[in-house]
LUMKELO-619912 format. One record per residue: residue in one letter; y, x, z of N, C-alpha, C, CB in turn. Coordinates in pm, whole numbers, padded with zeros to 5 digits, always signed. Glycine has a CB too. Example, Ala and Ser with C-alpha at 12.3 -4.5 7.8 and 13.67 -1.06 7.14 Angstrom:
! LUMKELO-619912
A-00569+01319+00780-00450+01230+00780-00330+01320+00780-00447+01131+00905 S-00225+01285+00708-00106+01367+00714+00003+01290+00787-00060+01408+00572 
This chain:
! LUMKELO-619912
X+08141+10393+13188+08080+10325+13074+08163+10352+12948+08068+10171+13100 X+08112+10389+12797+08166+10416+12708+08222+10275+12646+08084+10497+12638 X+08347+10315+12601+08447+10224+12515+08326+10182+12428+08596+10307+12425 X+08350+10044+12383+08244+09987+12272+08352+10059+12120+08222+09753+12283 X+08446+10082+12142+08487+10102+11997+08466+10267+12000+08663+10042+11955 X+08458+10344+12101+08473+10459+12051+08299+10548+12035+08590+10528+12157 X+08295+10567+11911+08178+10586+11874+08122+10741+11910+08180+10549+11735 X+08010+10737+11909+07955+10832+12003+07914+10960+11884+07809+10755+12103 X+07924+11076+11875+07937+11167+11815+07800+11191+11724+07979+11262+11904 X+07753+11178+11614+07670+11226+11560+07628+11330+11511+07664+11186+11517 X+07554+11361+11536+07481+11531+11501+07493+11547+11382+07318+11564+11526 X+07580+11660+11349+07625+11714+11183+07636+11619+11125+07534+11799+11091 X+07723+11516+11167+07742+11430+11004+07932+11496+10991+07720+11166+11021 X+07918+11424+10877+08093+11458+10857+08153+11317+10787+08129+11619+10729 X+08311+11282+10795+08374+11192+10756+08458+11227+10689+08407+11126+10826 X+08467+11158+10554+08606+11166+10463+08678+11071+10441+08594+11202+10342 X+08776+11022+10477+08849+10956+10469+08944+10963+10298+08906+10983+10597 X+08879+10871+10194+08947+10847+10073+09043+10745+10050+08865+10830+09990 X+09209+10806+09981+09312+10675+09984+09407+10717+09927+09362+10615+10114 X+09526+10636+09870+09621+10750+09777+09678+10622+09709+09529+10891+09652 X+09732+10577+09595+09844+10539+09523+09705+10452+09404+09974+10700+09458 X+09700+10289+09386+09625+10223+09343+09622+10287+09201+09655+10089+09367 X+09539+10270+09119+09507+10324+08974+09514+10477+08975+09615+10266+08862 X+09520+10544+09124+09519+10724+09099+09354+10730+09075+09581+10845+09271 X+09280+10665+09081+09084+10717+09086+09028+10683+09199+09039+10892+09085 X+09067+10602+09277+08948+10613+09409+08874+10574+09363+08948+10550+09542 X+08795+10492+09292+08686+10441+09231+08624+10526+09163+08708+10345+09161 X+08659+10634+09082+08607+10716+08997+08562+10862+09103+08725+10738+08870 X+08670+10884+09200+08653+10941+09320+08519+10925+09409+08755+10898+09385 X+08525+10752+09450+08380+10744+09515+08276+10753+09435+08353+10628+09582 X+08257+10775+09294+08140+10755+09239+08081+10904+09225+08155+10672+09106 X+08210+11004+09218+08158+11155+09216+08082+11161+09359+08296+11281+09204 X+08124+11084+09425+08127+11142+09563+07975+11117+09613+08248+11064+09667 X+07965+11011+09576+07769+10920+09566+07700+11053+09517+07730+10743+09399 X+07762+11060+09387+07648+11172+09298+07621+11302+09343+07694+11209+09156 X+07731+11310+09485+07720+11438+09577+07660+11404+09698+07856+11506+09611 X+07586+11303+09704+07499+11254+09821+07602+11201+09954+07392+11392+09872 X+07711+11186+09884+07795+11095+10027+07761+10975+10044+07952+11072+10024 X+07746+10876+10157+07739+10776+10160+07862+10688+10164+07667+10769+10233 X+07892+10596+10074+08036+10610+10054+08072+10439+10068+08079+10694+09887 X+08163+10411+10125+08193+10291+10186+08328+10226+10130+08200+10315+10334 X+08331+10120+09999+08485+10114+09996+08513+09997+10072+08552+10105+09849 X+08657+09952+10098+08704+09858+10114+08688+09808+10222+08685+09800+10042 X+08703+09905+10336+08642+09897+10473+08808+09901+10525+08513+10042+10528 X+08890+09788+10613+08947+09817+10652+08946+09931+10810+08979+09719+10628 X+09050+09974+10825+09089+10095+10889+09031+10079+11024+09244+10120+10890 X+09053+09945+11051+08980+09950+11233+08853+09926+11241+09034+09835+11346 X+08815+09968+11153+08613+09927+11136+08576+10080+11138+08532+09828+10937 X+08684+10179+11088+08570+10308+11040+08543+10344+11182+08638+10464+10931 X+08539+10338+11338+08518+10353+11453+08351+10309+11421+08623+10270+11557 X+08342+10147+11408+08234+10054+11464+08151+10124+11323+08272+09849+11482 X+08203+10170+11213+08095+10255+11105+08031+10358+11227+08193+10366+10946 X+08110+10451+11230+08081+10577+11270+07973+10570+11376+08202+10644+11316 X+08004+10457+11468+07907+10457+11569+07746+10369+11512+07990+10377+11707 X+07771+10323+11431+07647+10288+11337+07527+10413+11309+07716+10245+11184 X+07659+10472+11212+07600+10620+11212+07551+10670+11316+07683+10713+11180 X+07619+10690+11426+07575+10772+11542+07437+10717+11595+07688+10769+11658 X+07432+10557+11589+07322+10521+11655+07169+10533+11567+07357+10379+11702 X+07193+10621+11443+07071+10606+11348+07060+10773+11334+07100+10503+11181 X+07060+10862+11396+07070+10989+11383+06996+11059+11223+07003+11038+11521 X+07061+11118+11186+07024+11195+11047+07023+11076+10919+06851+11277+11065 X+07085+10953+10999+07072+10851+10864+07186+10869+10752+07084+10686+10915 X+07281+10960+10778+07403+10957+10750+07468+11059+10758+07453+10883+10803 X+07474+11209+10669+07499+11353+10712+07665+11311+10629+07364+11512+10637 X+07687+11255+10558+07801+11274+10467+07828+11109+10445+07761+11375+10315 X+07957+11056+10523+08024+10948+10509+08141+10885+10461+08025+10929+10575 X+08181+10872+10303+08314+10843+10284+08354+10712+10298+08351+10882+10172 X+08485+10683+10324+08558+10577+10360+08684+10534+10282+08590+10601+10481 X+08634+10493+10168+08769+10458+10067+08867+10334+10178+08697+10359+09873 X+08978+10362+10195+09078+10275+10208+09139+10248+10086+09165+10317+10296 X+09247+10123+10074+09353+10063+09974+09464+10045+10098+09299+09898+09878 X+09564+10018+09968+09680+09960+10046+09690+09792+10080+09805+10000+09960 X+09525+09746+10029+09556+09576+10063+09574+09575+10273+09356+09444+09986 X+09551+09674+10312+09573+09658+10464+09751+09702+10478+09451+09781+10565 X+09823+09563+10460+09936+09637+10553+09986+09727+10682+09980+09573+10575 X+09869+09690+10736+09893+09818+10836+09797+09961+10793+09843+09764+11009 X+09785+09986+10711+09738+10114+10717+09733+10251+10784+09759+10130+10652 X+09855+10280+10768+09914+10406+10813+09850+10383+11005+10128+10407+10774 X+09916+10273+11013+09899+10227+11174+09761+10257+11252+09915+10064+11185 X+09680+10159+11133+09520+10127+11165+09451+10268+11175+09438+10027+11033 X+09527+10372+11085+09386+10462+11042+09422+10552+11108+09344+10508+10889 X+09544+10571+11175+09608+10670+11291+09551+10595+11401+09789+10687+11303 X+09521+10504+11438+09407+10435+11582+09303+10508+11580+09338+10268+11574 X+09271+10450+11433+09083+10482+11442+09059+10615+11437+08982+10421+11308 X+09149+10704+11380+09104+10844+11365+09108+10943+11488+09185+10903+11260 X+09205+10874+11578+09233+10904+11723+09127+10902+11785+09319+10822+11791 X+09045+10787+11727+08902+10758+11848+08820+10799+11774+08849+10598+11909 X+08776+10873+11683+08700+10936+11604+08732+11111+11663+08742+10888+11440 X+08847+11119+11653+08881+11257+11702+08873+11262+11868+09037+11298+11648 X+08851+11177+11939+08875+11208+12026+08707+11169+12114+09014+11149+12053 X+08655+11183+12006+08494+11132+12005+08390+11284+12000+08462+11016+11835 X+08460+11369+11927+08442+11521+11840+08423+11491+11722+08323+11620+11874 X+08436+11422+11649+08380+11429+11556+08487+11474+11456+08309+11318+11537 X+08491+11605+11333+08593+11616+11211+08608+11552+11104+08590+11709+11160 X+08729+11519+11084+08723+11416+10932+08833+11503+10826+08800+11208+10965 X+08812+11485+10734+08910+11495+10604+08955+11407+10567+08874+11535+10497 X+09047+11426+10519+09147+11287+10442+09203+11310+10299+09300+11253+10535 X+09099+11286+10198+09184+11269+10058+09277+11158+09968+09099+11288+09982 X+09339+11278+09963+09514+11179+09884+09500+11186+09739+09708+11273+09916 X+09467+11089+09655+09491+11043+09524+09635+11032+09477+09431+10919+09512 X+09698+11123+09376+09813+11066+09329+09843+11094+09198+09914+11098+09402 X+09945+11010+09154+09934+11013+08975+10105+10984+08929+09806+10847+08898 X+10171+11020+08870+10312+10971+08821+10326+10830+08813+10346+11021+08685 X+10419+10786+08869+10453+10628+08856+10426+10610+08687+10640+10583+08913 X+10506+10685+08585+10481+10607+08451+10294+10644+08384+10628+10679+08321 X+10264+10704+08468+10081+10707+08417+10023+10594+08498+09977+10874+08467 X+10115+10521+08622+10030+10459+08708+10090+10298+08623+10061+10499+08903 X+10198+10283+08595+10243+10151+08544+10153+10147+08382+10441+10147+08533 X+10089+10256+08323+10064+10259+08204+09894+10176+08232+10085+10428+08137 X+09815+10258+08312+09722+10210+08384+09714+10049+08374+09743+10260+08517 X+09798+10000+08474+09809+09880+08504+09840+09776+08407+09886+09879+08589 X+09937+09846+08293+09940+09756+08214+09849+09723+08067+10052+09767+08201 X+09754+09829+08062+09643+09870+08023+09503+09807+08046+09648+09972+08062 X+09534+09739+08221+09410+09697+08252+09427+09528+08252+09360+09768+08395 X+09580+09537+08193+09639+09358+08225+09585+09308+08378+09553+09221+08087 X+09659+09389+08448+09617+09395+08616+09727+09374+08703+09558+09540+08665 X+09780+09271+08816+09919+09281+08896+09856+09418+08978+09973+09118+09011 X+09965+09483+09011+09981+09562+09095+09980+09513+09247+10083+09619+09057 X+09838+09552+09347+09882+09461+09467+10002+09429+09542+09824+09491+09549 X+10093+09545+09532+10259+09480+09617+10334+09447+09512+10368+09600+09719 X+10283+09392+09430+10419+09404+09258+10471+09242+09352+10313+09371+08979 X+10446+09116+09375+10441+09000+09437+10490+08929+09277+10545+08986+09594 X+10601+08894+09320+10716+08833+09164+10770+08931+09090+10868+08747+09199 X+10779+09076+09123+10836+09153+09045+10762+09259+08937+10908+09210+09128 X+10783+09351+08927+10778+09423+08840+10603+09479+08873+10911+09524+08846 X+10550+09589+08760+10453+09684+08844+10461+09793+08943+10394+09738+08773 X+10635+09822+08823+10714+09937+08906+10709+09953+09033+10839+09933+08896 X+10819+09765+09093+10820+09793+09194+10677+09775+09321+10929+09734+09206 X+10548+09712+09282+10500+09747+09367+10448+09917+09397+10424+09657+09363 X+10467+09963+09281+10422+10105+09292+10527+10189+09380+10407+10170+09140 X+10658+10090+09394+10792+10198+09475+10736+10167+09614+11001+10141+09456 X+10698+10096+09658+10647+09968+09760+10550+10055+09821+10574+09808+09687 X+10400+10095+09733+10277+10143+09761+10341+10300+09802+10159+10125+09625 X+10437+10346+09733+10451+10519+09778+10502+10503+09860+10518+10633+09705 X+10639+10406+09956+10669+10460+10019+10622+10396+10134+10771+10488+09998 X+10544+10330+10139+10414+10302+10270+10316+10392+10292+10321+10179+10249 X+10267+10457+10215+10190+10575+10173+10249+10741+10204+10176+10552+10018 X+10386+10739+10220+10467+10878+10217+10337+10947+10350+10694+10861+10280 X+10407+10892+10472+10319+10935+10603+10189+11019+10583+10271+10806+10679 X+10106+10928+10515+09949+10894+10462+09922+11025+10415+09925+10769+10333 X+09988+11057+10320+10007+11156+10241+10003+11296+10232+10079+11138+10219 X+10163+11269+10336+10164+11364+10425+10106+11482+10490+10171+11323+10473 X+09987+11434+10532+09910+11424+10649+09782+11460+10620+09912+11298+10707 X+09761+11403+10474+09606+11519+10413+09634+11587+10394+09513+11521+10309 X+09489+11608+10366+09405+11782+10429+09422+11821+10239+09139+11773+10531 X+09337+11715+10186+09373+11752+10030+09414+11670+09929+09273+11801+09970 X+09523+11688+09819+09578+11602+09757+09527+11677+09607+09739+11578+09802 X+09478+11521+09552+09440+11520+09459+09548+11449+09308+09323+11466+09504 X+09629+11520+09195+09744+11447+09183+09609+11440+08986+09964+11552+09220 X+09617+11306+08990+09532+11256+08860+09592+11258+08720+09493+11112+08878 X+09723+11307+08716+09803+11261+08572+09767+11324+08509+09937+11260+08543 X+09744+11471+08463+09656+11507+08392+09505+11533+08368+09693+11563+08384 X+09400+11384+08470+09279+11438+08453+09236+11284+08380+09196+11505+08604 X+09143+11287+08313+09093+11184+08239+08962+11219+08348+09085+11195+08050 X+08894+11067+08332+08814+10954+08420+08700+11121+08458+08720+10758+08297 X+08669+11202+08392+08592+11328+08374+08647+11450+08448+08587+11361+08229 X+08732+11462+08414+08809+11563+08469+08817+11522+08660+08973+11560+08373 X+08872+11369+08684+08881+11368+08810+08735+11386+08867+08950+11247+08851 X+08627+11380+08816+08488+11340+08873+08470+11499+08901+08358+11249+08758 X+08477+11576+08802+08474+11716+08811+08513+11812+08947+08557+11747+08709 X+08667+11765+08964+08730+11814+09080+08700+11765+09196+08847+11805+09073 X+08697+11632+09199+08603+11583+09289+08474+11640+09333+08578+11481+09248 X+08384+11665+09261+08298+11771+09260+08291+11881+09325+08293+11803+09174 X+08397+11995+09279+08439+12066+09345+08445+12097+09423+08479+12072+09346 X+08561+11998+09486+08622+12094+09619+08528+11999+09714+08834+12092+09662 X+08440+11886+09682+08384+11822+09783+08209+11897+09781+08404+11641+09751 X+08162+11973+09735+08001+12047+09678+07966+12095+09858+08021+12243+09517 X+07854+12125+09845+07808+12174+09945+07844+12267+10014+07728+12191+09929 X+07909+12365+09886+07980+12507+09967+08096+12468+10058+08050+12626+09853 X+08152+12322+09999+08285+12323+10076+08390+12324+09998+08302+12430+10163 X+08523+12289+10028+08631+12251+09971+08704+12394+09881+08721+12182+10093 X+08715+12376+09744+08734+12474+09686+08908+12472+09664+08636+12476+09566 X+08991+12541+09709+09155+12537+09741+09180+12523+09579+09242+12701+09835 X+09128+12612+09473+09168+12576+09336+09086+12621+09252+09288+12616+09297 X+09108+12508+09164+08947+12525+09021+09061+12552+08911+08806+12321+08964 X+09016+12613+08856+09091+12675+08694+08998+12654+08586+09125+12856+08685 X+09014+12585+08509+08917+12572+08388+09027+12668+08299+08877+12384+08321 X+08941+12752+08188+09024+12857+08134+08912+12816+08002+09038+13037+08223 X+09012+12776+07917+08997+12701+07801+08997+12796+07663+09114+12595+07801 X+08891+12804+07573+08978+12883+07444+09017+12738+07304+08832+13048+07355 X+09101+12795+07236+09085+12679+07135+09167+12715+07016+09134+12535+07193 X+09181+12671+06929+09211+12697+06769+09336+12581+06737+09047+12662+06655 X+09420+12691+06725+09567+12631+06666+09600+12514+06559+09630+12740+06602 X+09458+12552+06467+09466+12478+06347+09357+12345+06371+09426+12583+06212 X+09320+12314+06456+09311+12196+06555+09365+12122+06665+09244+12205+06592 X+09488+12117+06669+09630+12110+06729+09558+12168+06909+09721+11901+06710 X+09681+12153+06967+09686+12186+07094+09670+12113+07230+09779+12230+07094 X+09580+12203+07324+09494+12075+07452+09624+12035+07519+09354+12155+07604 X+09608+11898+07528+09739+11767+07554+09709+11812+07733+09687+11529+07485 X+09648+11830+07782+09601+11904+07963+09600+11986+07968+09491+11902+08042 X+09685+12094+07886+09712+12248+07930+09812+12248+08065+09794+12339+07794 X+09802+12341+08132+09891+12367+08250+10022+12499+08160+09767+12447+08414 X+09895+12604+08087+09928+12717+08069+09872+12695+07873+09846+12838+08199 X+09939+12715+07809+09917+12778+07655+09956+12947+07645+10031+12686+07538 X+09885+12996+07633+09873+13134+07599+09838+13153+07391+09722+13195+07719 X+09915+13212+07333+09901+13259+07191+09871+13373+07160+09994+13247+07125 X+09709+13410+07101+09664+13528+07098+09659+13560+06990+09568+13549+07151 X+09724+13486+06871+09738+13509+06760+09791+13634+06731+09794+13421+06716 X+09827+13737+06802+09930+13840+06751+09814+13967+06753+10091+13864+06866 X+09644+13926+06825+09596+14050+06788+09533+14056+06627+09488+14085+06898 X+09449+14184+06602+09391+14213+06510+09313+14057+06512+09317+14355+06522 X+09265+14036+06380+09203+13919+06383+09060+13967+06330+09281+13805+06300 X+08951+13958+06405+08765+13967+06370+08727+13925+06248+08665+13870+06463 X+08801+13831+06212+08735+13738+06078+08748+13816+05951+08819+13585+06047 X+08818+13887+05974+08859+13997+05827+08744+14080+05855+09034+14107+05824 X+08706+14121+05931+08622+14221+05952+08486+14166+05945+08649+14288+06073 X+08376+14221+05764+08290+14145+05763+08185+14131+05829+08268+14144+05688 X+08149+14269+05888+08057+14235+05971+08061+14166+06109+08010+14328+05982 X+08160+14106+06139+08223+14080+06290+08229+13907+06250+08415+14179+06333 X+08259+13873+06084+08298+13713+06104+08247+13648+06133+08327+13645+06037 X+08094+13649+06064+07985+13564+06140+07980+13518+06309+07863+13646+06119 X+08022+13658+06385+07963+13654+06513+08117+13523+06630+07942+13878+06571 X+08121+13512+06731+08215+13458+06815+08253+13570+06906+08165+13335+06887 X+08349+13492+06967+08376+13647+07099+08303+13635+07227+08554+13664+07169 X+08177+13582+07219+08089+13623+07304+08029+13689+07243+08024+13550+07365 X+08019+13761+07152+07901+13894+07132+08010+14006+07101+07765+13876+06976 X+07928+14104+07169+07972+14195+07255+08096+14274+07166+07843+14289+07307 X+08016+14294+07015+08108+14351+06923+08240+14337+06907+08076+14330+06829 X+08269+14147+06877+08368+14133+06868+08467+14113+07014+08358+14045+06781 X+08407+14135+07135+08481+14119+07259+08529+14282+07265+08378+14055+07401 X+08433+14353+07214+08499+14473+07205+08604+14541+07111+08418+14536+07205 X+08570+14489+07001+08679+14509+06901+08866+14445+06911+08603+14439+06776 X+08809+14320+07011+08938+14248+07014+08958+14278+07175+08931+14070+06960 X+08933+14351+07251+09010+14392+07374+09032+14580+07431+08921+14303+07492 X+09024+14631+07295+09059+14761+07287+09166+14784+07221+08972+14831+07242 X+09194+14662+07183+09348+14628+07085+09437+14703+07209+09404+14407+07048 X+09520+14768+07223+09642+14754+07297+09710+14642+07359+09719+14792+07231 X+09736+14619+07250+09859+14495+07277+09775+14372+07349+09941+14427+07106 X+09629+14368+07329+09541+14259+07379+09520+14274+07532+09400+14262+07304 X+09491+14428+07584+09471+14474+07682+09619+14496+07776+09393+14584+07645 X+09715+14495+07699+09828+14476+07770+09899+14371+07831+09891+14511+07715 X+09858+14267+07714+09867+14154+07747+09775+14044+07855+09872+14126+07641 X+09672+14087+07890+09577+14045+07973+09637+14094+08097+09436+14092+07941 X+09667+14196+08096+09730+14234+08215+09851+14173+08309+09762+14338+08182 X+09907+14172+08168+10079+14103+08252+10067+13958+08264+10249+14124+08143 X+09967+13881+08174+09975+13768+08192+09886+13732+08332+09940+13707+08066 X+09788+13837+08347+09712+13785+08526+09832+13844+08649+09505+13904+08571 X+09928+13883+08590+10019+13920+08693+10098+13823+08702+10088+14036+08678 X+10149+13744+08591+10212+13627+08598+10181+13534+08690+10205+13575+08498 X+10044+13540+08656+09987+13401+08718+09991+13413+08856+09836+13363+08678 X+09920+13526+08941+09912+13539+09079+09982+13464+09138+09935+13646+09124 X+10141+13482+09126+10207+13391+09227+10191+13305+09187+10325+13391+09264 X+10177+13203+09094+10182+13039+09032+10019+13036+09084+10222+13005+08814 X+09919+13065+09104+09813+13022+09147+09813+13001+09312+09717+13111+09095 X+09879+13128+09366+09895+13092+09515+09991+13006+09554+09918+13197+09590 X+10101+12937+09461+10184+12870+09494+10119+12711+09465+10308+12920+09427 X+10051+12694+09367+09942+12616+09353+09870+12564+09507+09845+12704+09261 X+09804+12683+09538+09711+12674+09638+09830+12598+09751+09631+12840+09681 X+09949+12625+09803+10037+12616+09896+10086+12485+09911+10131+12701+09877 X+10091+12409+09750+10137+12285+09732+10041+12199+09687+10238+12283+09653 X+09934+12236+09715+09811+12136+09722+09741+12077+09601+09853+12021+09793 X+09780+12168+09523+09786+12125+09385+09604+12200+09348+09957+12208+09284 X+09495+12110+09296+09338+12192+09286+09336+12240+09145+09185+12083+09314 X+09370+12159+09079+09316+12190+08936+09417+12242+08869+09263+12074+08857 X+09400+12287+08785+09449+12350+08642+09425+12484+08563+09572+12355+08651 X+09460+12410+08419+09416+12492+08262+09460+12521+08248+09386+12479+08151 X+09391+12649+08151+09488+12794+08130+09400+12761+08001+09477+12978+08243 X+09492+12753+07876+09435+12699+07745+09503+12861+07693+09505+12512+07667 X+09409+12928+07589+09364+13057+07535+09384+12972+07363+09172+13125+07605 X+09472+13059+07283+09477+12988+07148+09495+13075+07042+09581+12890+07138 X+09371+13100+06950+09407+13162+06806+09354+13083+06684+09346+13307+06794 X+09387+13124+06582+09388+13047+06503+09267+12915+06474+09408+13131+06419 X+09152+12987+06460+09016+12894+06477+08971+12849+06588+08907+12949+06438 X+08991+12916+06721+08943+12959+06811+08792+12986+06828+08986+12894+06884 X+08780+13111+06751+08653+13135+06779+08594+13271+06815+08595+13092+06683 X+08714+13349+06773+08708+13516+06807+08775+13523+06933+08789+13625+06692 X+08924+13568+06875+09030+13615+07029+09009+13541+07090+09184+13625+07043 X+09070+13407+07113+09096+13333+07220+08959+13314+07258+09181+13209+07198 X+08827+13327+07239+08718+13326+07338+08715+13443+07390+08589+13295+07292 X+08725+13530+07333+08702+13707+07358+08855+13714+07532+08784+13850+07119 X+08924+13678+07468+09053+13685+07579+09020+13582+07675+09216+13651+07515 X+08931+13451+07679+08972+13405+07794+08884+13425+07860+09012+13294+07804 X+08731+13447+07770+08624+13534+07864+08667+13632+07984+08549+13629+07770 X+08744+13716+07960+08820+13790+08000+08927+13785+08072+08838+13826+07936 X+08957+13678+08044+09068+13620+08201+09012+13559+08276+09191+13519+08192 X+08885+13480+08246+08799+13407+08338+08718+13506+08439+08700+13320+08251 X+08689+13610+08394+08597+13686+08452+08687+13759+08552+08516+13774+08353 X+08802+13795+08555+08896+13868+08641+08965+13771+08753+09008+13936+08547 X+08989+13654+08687+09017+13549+08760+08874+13487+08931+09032+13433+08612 X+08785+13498+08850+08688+13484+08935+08672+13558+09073+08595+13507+08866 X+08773+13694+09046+08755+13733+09148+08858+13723+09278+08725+13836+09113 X+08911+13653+09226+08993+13605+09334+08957+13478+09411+09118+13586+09284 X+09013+13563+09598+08985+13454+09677+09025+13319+09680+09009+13484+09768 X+08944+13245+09691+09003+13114+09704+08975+13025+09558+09170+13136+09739 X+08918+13092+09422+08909+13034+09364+08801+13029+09266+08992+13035+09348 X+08812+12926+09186+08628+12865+09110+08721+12884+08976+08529+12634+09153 X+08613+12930+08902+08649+12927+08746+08565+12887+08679+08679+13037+08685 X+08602+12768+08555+08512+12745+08493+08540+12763+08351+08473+12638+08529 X+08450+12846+08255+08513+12851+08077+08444+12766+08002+08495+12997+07988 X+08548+12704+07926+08512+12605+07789+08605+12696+07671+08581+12399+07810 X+08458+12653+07556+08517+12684+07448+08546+12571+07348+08444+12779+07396 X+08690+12523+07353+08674+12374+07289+08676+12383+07146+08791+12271+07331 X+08649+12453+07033+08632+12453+06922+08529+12559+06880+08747+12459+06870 X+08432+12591+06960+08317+12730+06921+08230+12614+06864+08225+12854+07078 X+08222+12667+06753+08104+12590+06646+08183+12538+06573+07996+12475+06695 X+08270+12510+06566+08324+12409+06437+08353+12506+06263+08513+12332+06505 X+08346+12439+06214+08335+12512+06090+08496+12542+06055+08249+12418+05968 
């Protein structure tokens, strides 16, 4: 006779297990995750996701995609969700486990932002419940499949990546947004990478070329027959190779490669077009281009 807790395997569904460091996004996390047709469950302590699963199992096709936000209000966490995942795994069924994380001073900024105690802060600080939450969490951590680190993504950015690596195709190891933008509109505060393309020929002198941006063809051609433009495209995708696979190694999904000339509306679109498009072809990764100042006067 089957264990009542150990739930009986459902046909193609899948489980994600969501959890990580309070104020990193799980909330902003499960809501991408809805808009990707997961059915998404918060605040389910750890010895229930069994008696879920077999819910699921007993409603066949009711349930192809199931997430499971945990918190740290379960002191036993680590404990509980190493039980249940045992009897989930040992059921057939595969799960993922995403790790939310963010710098202690972006996570105390958060908190004190939202005029919010920190759940382990008790009498003390926010700090210390945040020293409290990581190192109950180290294990946890550990142990996923993918870590998601939030300090440089605004409420958009995390929904995005989220997106991503969770889409139908499947978990994308690293997304690169490859940015162009204009100097004399200061510089993107979420760059990973600033690149200065100020040193080629500049389009705008050239009258028939000013009107146009560096998506038409003219000026992508005028500004990457430059030498020094074409030389530079080169060494800088050589740069990157290892910092992208080292990326990929340390679990790290996202990051910008910000492209910068003066307006940004010639080179640095013309160049990152052009790093985006070479970039694309590498395994393992999604590219996406923004032009954050095309149109501005």
């Amino acid at each position: 006779m089957r264990d009542a807790l150990t739930p009986v395997k459902p046909p193609e569904s899948e489980l994600l297990i969501v959890t990580g460091m309070s104020g990193a996004g799980r909330t902003t996390a499960a809501h991408a995750l809805e808009d990707l047709g997961w059915y998404v469950v918060e605040g389910l302590p750890p010895e229930l996701i069994t008696t879920m699963m077999d819910l699921v199992a007993r409603n066949p096709g009711s349930v192809e995609k199931l997430a499971v936000v945990l918190d740290v209000r379960s002191r036993n966490l680590f404990s509980d969700m190493l039980s249940a995942l045992e009897q989930v795994k040992a059921a057939g069924m595969t799960y993922r486990l995403l790790f939310l994380d963010a710098s202690d001073d972006l996570l105390v900024r958060r908190f004190e932002q939202g005029r919010r105690p920190h759940p382990l802060q008790g009498s003390g600080r926010v700090l210390d419940g945040i020293v409290a939450e990581r190192d109950l969490l180290q294990e946890v951590k550990a142990g996923a499949e993918v870590v998601v680190d939030t300090t440089d993504l605004n409420v958009h950015g995390l929904a995005r990546a989220v997106t991503e690596i969770f889409s139908a195709d499947g978990p994308t190891q690293l997304r690169l947004n490859v940015m162009s933008f204009g100097f004399k509109y200061g510089v993107p505060s979420d760059a990973n990478f600033i690149a200065d393309v100020r040193f080629v020929p500049n389009p705008h002198w050239v009258p028939e070329l000013r009107a146009l941006t560096g998506q038409d063809a003219a000026v992508r051609d005028f500004v990457l027959v430059d030498e020094g433009a074409g030389e530079f495209v080169d060494r800088y995708l050589e740069a990157l190779y290892p910092v992208l696979e080292g990326y990929r190694r340390e679990n790290k999904h996202y990051a910008t490669l910000a492209v910068g000339c003066t307006g940004g509306k010639h080179r640095s679109v013309a160049i990152a077009e052009e790093l985006a498009r070479r970039l694309d072809q590498l395994p393992h990764v999604t590219v996406n281009t923004s032009h954050r100042d095309l149109g501005r006067e």
